[in-house]
PAKE-851982 format. One record per atom (N, C-alpha, C): x, y, z; residue number from 1. Coordinates in nm, 4 decimals. Example, Ala and Ser with C-alpha at 12.3 -4.5 7.8 and 13.67 -1.06 7.14 Angstrom:
2
+----------+----------+----------+-----+
|        u |        v |        w | seq |
+----------+----------+----------+-----+
|   1.3190 |  -0.5690 |   0.7800 |   1 |
|   1.2300 |  -0.4500 |   0.7800 |   1 |
|   1.3200 |  -0.3300 |   0.7800 |   1 |
|   1.2850 |  -0.2250 |   0.7080 |   2 |
|   1.3670 |  -0.1060 |   0.7140 |   2 |
|   1.2900 |   0.0030 |   0.7870 |   2 |
+----------+----------+----------+-----+
END
This chain:
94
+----------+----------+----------+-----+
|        u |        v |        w | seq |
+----------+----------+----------+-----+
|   0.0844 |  -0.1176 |   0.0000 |   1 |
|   0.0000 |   0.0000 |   0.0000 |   1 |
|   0.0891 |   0.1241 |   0.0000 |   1 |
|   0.0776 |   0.2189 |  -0.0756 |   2 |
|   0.1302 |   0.3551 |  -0.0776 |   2 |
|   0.0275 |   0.4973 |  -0.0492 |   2 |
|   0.1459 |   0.5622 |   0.0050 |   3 |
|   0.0885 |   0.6591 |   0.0672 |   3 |
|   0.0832 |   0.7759 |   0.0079 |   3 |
|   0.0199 |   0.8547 |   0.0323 |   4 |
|  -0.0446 |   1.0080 |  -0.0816 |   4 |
|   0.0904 |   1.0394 |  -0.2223 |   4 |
|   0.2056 |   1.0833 |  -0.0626 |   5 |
|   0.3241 |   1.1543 |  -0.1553 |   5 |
|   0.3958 |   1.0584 |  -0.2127 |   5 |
|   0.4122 |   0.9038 |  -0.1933 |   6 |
|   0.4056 |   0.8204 |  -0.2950 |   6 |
|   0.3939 |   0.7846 |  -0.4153 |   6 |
|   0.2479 |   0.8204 |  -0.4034 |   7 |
|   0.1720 |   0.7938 |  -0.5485 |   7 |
|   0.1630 |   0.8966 |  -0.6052 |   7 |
|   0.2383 |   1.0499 |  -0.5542 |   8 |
|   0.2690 |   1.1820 |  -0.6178 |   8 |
|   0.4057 |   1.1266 |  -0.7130 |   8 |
|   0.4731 |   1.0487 |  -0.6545 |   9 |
|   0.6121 |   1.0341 |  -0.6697 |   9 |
|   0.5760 |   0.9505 |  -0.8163 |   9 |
|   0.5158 |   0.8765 |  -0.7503 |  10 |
|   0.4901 |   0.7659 |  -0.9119 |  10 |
|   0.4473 |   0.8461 |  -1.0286 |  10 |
|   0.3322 |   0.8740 |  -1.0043 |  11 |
|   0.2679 |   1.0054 |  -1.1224 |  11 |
|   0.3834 |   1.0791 |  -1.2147 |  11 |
|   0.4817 |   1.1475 |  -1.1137 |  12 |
|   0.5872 |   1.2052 |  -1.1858 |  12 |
|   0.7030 |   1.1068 |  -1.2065 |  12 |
|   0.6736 |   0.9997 |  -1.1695 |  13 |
|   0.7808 |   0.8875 |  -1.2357 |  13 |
|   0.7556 |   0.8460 |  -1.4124 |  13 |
|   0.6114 |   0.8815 |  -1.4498 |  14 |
|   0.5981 |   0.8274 |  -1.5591 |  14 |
|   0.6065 |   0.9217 |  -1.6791 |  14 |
|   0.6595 |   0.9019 |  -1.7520 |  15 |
|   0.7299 |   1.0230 |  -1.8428 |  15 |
|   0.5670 |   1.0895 |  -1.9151 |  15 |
|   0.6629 |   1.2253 |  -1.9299 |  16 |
|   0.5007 |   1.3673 |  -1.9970 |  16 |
|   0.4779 |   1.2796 |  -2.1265 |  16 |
|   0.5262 |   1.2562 |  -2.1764 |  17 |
|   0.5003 |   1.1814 |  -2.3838 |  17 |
|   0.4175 |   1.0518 |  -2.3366 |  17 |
|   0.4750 |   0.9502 |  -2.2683 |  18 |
|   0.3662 |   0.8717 |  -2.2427 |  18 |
|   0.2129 |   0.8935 |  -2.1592 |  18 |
|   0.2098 |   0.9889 |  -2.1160 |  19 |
|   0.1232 |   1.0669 |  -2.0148 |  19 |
|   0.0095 |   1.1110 |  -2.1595 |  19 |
|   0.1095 |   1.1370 |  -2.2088 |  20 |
|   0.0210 |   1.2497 |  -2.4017 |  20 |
|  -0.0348 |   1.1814 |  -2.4828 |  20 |
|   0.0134 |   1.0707 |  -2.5038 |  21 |
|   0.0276 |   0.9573 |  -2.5883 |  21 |
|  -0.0622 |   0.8885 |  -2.5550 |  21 |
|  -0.1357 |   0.8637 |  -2.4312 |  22 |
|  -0.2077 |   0.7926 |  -2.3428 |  22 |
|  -0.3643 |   0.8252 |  -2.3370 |  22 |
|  -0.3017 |   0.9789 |  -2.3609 |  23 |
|  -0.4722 |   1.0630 |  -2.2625 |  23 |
|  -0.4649 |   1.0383 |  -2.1087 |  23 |
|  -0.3164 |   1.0436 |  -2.0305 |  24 |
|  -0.3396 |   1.0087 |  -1.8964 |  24 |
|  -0.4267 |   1.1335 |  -1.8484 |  24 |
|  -0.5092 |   1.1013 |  -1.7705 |  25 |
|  -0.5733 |   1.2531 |  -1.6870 |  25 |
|  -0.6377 |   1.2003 |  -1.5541 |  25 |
|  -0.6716 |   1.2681 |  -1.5031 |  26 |
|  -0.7588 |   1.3071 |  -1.3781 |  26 |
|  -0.6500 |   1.1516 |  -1.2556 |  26 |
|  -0.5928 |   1.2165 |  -1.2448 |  27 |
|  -0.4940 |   1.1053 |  -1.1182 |  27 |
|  -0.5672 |   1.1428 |  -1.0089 |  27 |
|  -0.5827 |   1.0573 |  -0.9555 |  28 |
|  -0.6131 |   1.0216 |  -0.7762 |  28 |
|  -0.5822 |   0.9361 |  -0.7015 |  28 |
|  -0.5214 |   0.9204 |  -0.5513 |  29 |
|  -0.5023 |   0.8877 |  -0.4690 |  29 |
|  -0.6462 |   0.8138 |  -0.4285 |  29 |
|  -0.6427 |   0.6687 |  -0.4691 |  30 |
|  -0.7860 |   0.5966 |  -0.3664 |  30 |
|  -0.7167 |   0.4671 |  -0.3394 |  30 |
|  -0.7368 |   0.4490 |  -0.2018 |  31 |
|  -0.7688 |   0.3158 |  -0.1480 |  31 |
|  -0.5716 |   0.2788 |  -0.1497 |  31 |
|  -0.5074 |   0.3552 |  -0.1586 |  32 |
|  -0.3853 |   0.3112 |  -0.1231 |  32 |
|  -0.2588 |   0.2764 |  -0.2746 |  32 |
|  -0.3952 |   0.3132 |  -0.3486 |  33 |
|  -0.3184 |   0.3254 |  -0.4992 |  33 |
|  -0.3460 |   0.4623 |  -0.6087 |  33 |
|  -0.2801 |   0.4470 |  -0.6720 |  34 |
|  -0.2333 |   0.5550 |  -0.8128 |  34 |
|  -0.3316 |   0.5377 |  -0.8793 |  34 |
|  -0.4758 |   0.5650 |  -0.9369 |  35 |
|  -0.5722 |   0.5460 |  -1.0167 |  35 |
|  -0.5614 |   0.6640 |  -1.1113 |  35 |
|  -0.5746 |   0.6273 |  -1.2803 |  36 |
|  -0.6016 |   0.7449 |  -1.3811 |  36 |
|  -0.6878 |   0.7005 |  -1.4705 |  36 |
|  -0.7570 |   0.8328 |  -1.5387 |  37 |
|  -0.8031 |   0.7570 |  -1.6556 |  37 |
|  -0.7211 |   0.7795 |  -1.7816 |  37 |
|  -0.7393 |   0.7133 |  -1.8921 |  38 |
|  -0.6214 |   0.6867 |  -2.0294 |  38 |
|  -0.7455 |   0.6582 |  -2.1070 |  38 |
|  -0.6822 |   0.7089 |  -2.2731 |  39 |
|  -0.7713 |   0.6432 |  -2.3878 |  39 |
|  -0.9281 |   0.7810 |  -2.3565 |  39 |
|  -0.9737 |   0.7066 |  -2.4566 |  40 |
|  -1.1002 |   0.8357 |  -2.5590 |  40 |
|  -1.2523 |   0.7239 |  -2.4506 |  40 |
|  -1.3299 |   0.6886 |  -2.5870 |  41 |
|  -1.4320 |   0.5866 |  -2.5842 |  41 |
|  -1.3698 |   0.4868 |  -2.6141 |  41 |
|  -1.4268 |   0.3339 |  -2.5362 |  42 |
|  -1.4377 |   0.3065 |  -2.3826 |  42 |
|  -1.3786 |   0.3930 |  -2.2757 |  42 |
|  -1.3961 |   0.4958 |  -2.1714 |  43 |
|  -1.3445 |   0.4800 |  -2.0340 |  43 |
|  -1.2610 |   0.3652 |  -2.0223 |  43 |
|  -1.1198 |   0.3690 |  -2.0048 |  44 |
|  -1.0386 |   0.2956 |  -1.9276 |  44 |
|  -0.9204 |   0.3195 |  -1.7858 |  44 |
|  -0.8741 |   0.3017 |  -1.7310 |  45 |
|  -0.8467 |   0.2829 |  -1.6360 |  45 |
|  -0.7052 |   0.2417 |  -1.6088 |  45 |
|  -0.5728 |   0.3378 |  -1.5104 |  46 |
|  -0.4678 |   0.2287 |  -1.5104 |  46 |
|  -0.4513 |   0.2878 |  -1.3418 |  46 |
|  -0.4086 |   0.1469 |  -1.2914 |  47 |
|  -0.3801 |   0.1813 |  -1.1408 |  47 |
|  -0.2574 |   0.1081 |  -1.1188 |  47 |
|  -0.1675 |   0.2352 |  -1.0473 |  48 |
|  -0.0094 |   0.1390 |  -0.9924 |  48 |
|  -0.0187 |   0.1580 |  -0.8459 |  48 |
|   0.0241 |   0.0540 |  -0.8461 |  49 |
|   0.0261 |  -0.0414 |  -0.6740 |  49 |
|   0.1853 |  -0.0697 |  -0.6425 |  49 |
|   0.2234 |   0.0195 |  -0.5101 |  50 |
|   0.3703 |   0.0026 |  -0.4753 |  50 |
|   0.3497 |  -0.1158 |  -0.4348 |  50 |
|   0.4179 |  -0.2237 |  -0.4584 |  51 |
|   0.4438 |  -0.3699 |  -0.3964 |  51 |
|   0.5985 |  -0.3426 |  -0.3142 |  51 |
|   0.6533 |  -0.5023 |  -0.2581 |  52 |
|   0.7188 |  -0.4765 |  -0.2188 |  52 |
|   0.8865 |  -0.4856 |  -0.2589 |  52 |
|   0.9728 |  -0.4257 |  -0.2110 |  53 |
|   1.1238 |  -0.3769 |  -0.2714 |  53 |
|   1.1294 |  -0.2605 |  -0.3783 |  53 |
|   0.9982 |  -0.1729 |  -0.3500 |  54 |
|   1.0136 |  -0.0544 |  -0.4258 |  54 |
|   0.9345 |  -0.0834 |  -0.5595 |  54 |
|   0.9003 |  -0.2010 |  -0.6137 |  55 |
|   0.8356 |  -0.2007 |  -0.7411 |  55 |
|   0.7160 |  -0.1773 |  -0.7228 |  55 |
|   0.6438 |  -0.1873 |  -0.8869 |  56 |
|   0.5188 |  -0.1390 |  -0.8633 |  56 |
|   0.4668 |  -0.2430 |  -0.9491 |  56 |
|   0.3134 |  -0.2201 |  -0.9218 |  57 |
|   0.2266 |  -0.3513 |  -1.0093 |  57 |
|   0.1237 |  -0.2292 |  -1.0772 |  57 |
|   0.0931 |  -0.2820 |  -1.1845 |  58 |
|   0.0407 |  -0.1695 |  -1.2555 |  58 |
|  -0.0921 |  -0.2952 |  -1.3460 |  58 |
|  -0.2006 |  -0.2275 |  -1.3370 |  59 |
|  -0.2944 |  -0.2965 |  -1.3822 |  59 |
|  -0.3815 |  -0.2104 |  -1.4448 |  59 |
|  -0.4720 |  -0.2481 |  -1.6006 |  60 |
|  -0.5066 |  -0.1691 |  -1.6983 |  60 |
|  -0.6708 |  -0.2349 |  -1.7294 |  60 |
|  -0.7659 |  -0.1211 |  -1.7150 |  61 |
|  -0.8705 |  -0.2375 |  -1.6795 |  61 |
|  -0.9916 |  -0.1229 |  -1.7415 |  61 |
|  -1.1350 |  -0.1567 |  -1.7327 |  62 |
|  -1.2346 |  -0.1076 |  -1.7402 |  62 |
|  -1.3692 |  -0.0748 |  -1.6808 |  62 |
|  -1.4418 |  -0.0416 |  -1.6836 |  63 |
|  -1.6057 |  -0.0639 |  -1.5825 |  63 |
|  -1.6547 |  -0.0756 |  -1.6581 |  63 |
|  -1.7225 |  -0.2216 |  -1.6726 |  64 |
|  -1.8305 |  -0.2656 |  -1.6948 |  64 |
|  -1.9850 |  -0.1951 |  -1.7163 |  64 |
|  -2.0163 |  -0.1366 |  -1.8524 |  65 |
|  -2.1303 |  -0.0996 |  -1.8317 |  65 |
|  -2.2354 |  -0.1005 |  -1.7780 |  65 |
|  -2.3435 |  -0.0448 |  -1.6577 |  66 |
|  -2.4325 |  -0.0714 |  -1.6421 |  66 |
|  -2.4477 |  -0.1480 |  -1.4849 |  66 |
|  -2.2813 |  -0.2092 |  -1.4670 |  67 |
|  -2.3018 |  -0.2766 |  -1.3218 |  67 |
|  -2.1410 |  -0.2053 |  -1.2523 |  67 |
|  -2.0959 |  -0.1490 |  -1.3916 |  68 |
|  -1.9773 |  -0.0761 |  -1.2908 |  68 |
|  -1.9100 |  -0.1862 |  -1.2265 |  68 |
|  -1.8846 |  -0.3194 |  -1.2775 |  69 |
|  -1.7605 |  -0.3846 |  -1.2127 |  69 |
|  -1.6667 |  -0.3731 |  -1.3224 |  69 |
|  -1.5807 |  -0.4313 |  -1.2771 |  70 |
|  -1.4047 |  -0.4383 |  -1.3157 |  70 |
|  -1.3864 |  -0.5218 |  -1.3567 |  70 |
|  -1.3148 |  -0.4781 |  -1.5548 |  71 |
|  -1.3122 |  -0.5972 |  -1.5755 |  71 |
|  -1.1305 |  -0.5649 |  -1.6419 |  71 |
|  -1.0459 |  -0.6633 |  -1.5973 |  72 |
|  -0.9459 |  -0.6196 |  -1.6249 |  72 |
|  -0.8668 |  -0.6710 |  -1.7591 |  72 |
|  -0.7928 |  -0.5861 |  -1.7720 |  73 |
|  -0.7461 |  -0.5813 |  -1.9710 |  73 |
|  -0.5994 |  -0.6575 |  -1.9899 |  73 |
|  -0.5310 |  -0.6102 |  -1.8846 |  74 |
|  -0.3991 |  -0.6444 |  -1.9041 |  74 |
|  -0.3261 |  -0.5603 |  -1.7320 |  74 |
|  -0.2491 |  -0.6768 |  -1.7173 |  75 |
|  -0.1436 |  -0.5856 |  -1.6023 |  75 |
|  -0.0150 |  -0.6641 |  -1.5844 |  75 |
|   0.0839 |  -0.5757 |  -1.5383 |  76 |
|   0.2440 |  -0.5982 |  -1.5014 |  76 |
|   0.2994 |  -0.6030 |  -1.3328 |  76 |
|   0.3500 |  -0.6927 |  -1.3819 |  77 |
|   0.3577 |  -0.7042 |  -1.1792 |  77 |
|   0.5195 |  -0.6888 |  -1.1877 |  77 |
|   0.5956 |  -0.6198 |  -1.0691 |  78 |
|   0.7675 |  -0.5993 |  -1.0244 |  78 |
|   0.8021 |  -0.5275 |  -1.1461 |  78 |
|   0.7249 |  -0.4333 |  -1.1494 |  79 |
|   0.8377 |  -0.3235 |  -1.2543 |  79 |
|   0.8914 |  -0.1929 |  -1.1552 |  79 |
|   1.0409 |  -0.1942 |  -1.2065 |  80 |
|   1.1037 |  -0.0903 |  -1.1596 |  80 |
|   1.0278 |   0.0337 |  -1.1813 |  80 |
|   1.1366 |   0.1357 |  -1.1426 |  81 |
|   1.0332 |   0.3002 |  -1.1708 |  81 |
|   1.0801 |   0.3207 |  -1.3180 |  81 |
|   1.1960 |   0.3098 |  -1.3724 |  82 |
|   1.1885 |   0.3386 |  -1.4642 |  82 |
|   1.1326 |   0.2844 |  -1.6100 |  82 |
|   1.0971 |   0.1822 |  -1.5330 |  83 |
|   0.9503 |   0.1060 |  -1.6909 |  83 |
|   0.8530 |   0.0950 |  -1.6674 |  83 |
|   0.7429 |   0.2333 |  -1.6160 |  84 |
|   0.6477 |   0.2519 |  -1.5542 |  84 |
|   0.5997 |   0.2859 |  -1.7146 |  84 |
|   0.6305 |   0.4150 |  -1.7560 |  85 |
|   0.5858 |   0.4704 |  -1.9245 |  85 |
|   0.5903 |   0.3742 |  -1.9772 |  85 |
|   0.6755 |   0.2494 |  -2.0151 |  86 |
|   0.6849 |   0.1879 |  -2.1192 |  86 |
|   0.6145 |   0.0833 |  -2.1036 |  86 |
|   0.5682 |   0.0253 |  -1.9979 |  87 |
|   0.4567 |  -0.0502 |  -1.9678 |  87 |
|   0.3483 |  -0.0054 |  -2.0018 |  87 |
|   0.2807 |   0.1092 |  -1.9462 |  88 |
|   0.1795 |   0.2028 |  -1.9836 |  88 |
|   0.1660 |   0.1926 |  -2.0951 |  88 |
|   0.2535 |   0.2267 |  -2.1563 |  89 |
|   0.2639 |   0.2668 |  -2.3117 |  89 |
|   0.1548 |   0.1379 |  -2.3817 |  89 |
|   0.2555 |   0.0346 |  -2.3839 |  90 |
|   0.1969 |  -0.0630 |  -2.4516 |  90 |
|   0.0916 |  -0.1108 |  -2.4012 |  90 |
|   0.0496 |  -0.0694 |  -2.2631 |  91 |
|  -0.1286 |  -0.1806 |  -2.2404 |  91 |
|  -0.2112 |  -0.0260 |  -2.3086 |  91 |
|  -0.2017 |   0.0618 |  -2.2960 |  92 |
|  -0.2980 |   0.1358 |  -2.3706 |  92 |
|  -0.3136 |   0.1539 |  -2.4894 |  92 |
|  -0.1729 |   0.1553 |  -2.5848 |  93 |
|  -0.1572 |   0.1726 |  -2.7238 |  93 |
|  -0.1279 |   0.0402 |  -2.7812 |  93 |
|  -0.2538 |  -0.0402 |  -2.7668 |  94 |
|  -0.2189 |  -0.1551 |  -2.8217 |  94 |
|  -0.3321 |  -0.1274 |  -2.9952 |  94 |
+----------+----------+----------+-----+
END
């Protein structure tokens, strides 16, 4: 679980071009993780999760029309900080 200035830290861990490239926007701090939204139509979703020895788990997902559950697309588990963008990169710009 990570804490506010944490998941400030991560945010600015992930490079501005992949951020652009993405449509990353509206970041928030919930429930102990990094939540954004990415991409046009569908609404999608990427949340990074500090695990432990400093990595992060990063998971790329959606809400379910109509019942609003979670349905998830793709995710990366033990990535360093510096292949946070390039992970990103590819579950959104696939």
């Amino acid at each position: 679980m990570m804490t506010r200035d944490q998941a400030n830290v991560a945010w600015k861990q992930i490079p501005v071009m992949t951020k652009m490239s993405c449509g990353a926007r509206e970041a928030k701090f919930s429930s102990g993780k990094l939540v954004f939204k990415v991409g046009g139509k569908p609404m999608r979703y990427i949340e990074v999760e500090l695990s432990g020895g400093d990595l992060y788990d990063v998971k790329h997902f959606r809400l379910k029309r109509g019942s609003y559950s979670r349905v998830e697309l793709e995710s990366a588990d033990g990535l360093f900080n510096d292949m946070l963008g390039e992970a990103i990169y590819h579950m959104v710009n696939k």
